[in-house]
C-alpha positions as CSV (number, residue, x, y, z in Angstrom):
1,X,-0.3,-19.4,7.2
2,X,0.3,-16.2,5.2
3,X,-0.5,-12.9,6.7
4,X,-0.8,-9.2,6.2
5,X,-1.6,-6.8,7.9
6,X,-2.0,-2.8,7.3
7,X,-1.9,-0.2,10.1
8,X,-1.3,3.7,9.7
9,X,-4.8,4.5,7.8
10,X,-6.8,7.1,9.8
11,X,-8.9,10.7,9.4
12,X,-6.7,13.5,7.1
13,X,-7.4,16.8,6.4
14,X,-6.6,17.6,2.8
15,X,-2.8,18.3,1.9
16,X,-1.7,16.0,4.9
17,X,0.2,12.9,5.2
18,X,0.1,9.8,6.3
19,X,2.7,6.3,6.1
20,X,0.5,3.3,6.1
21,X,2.3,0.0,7.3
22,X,1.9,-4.1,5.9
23,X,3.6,-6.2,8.3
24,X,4.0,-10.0,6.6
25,X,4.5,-13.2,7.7
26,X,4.2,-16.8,7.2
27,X,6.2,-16.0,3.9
28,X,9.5,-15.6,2.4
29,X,9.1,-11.7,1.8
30,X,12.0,-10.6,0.4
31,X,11.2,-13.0,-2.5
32,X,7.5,-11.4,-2.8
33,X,6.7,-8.6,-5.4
34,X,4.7,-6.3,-3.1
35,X,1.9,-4.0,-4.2
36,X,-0.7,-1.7,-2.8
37,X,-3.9,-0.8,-3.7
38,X,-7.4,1.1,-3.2
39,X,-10.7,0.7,-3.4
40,X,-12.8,4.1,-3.0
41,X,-16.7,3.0,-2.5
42,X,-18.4,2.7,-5.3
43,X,-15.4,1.9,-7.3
44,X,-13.2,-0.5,-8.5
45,X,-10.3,-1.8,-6.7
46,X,-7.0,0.3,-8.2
47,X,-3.4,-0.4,-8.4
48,X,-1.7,2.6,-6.2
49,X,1.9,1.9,-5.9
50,X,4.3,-1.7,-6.4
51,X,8.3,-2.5,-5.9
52,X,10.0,-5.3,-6.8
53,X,11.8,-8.2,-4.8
54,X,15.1,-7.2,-5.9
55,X,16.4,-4.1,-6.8
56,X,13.3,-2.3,-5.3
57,X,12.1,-0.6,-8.9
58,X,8.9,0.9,-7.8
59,X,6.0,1.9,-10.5
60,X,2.6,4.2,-9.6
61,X,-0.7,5.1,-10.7
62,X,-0.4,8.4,-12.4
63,X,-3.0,9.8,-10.0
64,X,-0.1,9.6,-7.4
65,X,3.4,9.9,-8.6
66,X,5.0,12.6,-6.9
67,X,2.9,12.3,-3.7
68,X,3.1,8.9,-2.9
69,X,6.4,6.9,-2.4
70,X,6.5,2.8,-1.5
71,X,9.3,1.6,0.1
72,X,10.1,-2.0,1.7
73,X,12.4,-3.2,4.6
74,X,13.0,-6.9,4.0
75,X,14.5,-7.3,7.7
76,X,11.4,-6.3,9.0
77,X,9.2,-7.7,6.4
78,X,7.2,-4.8,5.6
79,X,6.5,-2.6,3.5
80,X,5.2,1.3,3.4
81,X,3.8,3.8,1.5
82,X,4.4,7.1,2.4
83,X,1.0,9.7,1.1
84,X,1.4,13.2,1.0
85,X,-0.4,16.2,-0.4
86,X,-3.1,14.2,0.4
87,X,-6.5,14.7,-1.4
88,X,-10.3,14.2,-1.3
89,X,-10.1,11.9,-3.7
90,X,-7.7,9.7,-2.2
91,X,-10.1,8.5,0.5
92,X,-10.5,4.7,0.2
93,X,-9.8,1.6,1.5
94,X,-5.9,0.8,1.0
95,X,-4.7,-3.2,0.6
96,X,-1.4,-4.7,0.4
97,X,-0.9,-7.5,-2.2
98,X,1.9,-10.0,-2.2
99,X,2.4,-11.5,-5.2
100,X,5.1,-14.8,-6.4
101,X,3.6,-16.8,-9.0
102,X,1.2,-18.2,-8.8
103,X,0.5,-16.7,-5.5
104,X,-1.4,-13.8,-4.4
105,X,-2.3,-12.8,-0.7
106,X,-4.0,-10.1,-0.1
107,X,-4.5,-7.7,3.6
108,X,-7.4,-7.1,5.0
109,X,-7.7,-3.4,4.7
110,X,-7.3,0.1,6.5
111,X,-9.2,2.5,5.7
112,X,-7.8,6.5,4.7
113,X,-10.5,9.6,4.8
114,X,-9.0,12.9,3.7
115,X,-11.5,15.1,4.7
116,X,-11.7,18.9,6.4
């Protein structure tokens, strides 16, 4: 069966960084548009960051071009995003999506504070 899972999410001050990691399996990934996103509480679940299967164009929420970058290693079958300048308002709960139509699987989550 399909799996992902995220790793790297943790306590931050403000202005720090942190790479969070998807490991995949059970799937073809370099064929698999992969995507994170966030859900802060109270709040819906955003679109952060995505890159392609080929060619690895990326796109970003405006709220985080220029801090955050994703990247993907299709020999290791994950996928990163690298956060800096971290704020406040970036503390939520981060999931990678793979997406192929008509497939979606989703992560199960790691959580990112930035906090002093």
């Amino acid at each position: 069966q399909v799996q992902l899972v995220e790793s790297g999410g943790g306590l931050v001050q403000p202005g720090g960084s942190l790479r969070l990691s998807c490991a995949a399996s059970g799937l073809t990934f370099s064929t698999y548009y992969m995507s994170w996103y966030r859900q802060a509480p109270g709040k819906e679940r955003e679109l952060v960051a995505a890159i392609t299967s080929v060619g690895g164009r990326t796109n970003y929420a405006d709220s985080v071009k220029g801090r955050f970058t994703i990247s993907r290693d299709n020999a290791k079958n994950t996928v990163y995003l690298q956060m800096n300048s971290l704020k406040p308002e970036d503390t939520a709960v981060y999931y990678c999506k793979a997406s192929k139509y008509p497939f979606n699987y989703w992560g199960q989550g790691t959580e990112v504070t930035v906090s002093s």
